[in-house]
C-alpha positions as CSV (number, residue, x, y, z in Angstrom):
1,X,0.0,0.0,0.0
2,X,1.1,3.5,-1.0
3,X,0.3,7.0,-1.2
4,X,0.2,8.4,-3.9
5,X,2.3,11.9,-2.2
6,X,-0.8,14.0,-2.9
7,X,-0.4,18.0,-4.0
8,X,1.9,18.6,-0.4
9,X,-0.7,17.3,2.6
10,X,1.4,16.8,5.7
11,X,1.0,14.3,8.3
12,X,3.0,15.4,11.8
13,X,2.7,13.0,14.9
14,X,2.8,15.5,18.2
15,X,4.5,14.8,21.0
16,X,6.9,11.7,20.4
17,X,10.0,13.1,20.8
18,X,10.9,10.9,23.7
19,X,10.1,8.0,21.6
20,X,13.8,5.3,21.6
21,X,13.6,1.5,21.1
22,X,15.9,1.5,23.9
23,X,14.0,3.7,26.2
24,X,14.5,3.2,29.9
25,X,12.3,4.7,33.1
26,X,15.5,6.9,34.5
27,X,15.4,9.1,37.7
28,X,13.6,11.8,36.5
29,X,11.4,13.9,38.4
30,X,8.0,12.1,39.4
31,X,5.3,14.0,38.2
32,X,1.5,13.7,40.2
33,X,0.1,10.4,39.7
34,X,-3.2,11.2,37.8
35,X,-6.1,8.8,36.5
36,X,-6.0,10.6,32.9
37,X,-3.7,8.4,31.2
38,X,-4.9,6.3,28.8
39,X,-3.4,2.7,30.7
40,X,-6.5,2.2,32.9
41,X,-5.3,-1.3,33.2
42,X,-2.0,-2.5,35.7
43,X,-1.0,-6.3,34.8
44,X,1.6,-7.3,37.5
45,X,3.1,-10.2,38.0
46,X,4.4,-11.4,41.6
47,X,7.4,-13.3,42.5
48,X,10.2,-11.1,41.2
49,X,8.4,-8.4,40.2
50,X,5.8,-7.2,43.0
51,X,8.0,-9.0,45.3
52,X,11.0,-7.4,47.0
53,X,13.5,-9.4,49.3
54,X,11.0,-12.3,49.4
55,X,7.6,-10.4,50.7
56,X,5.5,-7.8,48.7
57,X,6.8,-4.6,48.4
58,X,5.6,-2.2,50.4
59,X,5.9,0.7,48.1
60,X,4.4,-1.3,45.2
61,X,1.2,-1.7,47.1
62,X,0.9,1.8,47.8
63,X,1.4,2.7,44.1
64,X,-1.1,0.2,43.6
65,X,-3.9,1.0,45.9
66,X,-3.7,5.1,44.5
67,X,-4.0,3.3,41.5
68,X,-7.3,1.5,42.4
69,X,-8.1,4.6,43.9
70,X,-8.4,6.4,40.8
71,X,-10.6,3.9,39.0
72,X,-7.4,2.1,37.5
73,X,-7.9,-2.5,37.2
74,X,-5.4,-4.1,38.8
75,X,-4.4,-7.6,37.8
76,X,-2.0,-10.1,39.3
77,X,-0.7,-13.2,37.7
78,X,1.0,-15.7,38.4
79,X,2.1,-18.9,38.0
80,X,1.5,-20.2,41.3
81,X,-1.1,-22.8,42.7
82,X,-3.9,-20.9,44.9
83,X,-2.9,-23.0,47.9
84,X,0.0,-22.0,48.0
85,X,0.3,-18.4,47.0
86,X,-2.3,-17.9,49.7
87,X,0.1,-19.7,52.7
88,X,2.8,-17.2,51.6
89,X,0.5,-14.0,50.8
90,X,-2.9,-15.1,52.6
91,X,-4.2,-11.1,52.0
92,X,-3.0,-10.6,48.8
93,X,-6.3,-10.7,46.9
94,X,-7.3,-7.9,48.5
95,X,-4.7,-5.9,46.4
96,X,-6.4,-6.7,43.0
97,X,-9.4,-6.5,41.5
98,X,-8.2,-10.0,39.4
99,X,-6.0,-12.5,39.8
100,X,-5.0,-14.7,36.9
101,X,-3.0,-18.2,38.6
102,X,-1.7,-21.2,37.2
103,X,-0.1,-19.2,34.3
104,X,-2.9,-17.9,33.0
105,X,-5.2,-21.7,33.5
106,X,-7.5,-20.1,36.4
107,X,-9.1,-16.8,36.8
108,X,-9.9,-15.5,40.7
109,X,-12.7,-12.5,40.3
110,X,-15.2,-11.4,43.1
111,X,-14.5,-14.2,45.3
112,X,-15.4,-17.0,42.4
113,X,-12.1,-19.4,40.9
114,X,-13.2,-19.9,37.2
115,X,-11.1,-22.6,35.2
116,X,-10.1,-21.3,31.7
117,X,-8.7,-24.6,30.4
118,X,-9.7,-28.0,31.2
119,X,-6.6,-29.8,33.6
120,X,-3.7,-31.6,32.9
121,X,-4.7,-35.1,32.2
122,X,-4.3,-36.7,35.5
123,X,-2.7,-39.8,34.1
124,X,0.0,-37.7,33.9
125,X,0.3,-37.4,37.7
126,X,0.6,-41.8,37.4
127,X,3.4,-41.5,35.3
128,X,5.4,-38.9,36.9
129,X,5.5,-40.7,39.9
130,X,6.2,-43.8,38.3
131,X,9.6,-41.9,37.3
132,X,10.3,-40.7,40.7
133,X,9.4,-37.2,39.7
134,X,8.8,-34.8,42.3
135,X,5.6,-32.7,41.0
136,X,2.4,-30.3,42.5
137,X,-0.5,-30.2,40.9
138,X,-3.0,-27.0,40.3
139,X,-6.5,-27.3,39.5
140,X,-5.4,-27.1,36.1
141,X,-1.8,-27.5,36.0
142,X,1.3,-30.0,37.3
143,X,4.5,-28.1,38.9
144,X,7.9,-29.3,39.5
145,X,11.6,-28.3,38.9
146,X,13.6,-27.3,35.8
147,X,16.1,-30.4,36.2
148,X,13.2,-32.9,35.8
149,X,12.6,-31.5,32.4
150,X,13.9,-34.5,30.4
151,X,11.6,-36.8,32.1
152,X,8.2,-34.7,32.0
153,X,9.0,-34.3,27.9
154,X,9.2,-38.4,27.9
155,X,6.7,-38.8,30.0
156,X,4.2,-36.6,27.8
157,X,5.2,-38.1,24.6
158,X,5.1,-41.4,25.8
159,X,1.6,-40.8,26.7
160,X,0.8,-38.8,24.1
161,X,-0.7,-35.9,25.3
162,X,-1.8,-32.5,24.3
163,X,0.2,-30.7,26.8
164,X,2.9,-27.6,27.0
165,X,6.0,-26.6,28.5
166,X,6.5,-23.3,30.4
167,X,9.4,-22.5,32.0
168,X,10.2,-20.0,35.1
169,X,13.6,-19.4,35.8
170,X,14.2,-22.9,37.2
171,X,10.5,-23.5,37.6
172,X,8.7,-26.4,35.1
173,X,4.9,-26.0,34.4
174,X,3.1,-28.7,32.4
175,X,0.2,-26.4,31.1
176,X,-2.8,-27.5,29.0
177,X,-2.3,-26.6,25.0
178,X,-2.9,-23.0,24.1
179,X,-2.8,-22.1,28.2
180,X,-0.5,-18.5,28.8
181,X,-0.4,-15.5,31.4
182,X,-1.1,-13.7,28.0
183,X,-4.7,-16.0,27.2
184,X,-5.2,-15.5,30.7
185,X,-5.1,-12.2,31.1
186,X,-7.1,-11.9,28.1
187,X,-9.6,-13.4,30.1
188,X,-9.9,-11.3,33.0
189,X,-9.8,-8.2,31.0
190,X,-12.9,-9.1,29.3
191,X,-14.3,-9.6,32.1
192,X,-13.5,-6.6,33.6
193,X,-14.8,-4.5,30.4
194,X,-11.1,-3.3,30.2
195,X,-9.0,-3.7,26.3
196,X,-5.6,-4.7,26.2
197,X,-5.2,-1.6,24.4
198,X,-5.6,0.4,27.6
199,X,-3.4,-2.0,29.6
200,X,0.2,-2.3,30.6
201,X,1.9,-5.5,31.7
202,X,5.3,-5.7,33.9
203,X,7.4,-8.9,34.8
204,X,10.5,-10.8,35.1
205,X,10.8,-14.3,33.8
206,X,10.5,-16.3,30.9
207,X,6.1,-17.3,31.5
208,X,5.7,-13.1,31.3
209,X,6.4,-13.2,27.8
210,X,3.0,-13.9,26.8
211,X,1.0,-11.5,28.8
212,X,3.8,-8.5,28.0
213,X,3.0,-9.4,24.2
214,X,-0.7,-8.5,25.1
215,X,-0.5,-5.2,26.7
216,X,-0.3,-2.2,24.9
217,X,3.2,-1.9,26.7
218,X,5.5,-4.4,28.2
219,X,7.6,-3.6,31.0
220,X,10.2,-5.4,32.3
221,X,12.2,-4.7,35.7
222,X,16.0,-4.7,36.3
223,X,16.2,-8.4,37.5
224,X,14.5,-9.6,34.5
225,X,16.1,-12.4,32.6
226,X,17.9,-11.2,29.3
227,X,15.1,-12.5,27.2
228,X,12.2,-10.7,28.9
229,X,14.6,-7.4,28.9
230,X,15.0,-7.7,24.9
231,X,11.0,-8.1,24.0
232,X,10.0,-5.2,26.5
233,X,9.0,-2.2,25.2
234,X,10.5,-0.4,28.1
235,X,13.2,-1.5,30.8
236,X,13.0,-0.3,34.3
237,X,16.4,0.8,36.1
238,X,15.0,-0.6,39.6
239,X,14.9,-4.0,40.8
240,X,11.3,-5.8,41.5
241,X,9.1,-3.8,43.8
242,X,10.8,-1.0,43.5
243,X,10.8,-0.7,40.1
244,X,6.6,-1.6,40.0
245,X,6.6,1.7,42.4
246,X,8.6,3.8,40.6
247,X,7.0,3.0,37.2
248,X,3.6,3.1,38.6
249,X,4.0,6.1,40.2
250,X,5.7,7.5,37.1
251,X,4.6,10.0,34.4
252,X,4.3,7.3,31.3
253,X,1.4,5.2,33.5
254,X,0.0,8.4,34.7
255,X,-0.5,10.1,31.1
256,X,1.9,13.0,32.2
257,X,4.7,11.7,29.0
258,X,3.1,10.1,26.4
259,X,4.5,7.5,24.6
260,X,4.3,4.8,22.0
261,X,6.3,1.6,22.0
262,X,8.2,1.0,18.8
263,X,5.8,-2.2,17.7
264,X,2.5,0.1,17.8
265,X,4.0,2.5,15.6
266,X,1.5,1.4,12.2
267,X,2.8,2.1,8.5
268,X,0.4,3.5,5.9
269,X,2.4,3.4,3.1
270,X,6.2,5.0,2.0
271,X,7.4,8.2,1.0
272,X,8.8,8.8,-2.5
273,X,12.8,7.4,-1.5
274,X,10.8,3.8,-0.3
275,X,10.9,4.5,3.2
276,X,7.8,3.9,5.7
277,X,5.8,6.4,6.7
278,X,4.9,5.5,10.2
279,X,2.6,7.2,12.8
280,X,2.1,6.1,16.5
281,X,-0.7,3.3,16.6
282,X,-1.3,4.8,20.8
283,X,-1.3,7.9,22.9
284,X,-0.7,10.0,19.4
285,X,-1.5,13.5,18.4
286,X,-1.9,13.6,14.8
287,X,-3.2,16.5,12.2
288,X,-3.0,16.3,8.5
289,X,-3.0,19.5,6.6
290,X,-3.4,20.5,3.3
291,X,-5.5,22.8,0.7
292,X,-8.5,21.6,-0.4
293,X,-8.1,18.6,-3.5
294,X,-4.2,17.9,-1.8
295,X,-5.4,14.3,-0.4
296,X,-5.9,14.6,3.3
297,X,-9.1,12.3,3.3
298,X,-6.7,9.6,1.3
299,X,-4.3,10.2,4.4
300,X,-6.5,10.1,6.6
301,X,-8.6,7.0,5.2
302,X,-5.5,4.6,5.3
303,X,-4.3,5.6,9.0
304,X,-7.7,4.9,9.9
305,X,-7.8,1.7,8.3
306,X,-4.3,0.7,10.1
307,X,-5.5,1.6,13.5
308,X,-8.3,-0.9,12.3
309,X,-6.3,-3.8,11.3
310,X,-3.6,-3.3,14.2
311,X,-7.4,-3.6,16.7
């Protein structure tokens, strides 16, 4: 698709002149936390992100209830089994208004546990132990250690299940097919009327892929693992809580900077030399000018029908 360059109409995106691919949330001054930005939605996930030296942070909480305060969603997920994230954090549904658990496989929301997949086969459970294979199982999903990896592949395949994989740093997860944080999240976001679009996801490991893919922004915090630091849209310079606190509290959440991340950025066509024409696909100020007859409704027409396609 390509313009035809039409009589000397101008397209000019406002307000991006902070825009890197290798952005980073520095020290600068904190500006007012305010409900006005457009990321009504906070995606968090907990262990070492939330977390800080092995309890929640207290600072993160804060950021999070002003959040709430102002009419923002808060959603935790995790991989973790109910039973035991609640013997470690008993109160800590009381910080969300969603929890997604079991990596995205069961959905907590105003006091009722929904299943989103159907579980693990349980002849799975046989078999494991059969192999001496230490494991915990979910409602939906089986849990054991990274160095049993070899054996839970074999043991899949030699029943021939429909099963995945996840890992978390040296955590294993036998999931059902299809199962993410990402579908997950998905889910509770319908359900709380809220679009991914309006929604910003931060984490640590490897299983936060998914749901950072989702969000309208990624975020990944300074303990990340390499890979989660290279697909986020935006790296924090503070470690777990900290860093939830300082971005939360921040002026790209609170609407103060705005900001799109490099993969929203839509093309609607190329200039004359070949290269894209791009405008922000978020948070953008645009105005087309031009005389009358100069082509700003053709402009105009295929950024709308971008936006569209990008959803």
């Amino acid at each position: 698709m390509r313009p035809k360059d039409p009589k000397g109409s101008r397209v000019s995106a406002v307000d991006f002149s902070h825009h890197r691919n290798e952005a980073r949330a520095t020290s600068e001054i904190q500006q007012k936390w305010s409900s006005g930005g457009v990321l009504s939605s906070r995606c968090v996930d907990i262990d070492g992100t939330l977390t800080s030296s092995g309890g929640l942070s207290v600072d993160a909480l804060r950021a999070i209830h002003r959040a709430r305060a102002n009419g923002v969603s808060i959603v935790l997920v995790t991989g973790r089994i109910a039973a035991e994230l609640d013997a470690e954090f008993p109160d800590i549904a009381e910080h969300a208004d969603a929890m997604v658990l079991e990596n995205g496989a069961v959905l907590l929301l105003d006091g009722e546990t929904v299943l989103l997949a159907p579980p693990v086969d349980t002849i799975l459970d046989i078999e494991l132990a059969r192999r001496g294979v230490p494991f915990r199982r979910g409602d939906a999903l089986i849990a054991t250690d990274s160095r049993y990896t070899t054996d839970v592949v074999e043991a899949i395949g030699h029943l021939g299940l429909d099963c995945q994989i996840i890992r978390n740093r040296g955590a294993l997860m036998v999931l059902p097919a299809g199962v993410t944080k990402g579908s997950g999240l998905r889910s509770a976001l319908a359900r709380l009327n809220r679009s991914p679009h309006n929604t910003i996801a931060i984490g640590d490991a490897e299983n936060d892929l998914s749901m950072m893919s989702v969000a309208e922004l990624g975020v990944a915090v300074a303990n990340a693992v390499g890979s989660v630091k290279a697909h986020a849209d935006l790296v924090i310079d503070e470690q777990d809580g900290r860093g939830v606190a300082r971005l939360l509290n921040g002026p790209i959440v609170g609407g103060a900077r705005r900001w799109c991340p490099k993969r929203r950025w839509i093309d609607i066509g190329a200039f004359g030399d070949g290269s894209a024409t791009q405008l922000p696909g978020s948070q953008g100020r645009v105005v087309v000018t031009g005389p009358p007859g100069s082509g700003k409704s053709h402009v105009i027409g295929l950024m709308a029908e971008q936006w569209i396609l990008d959803g």
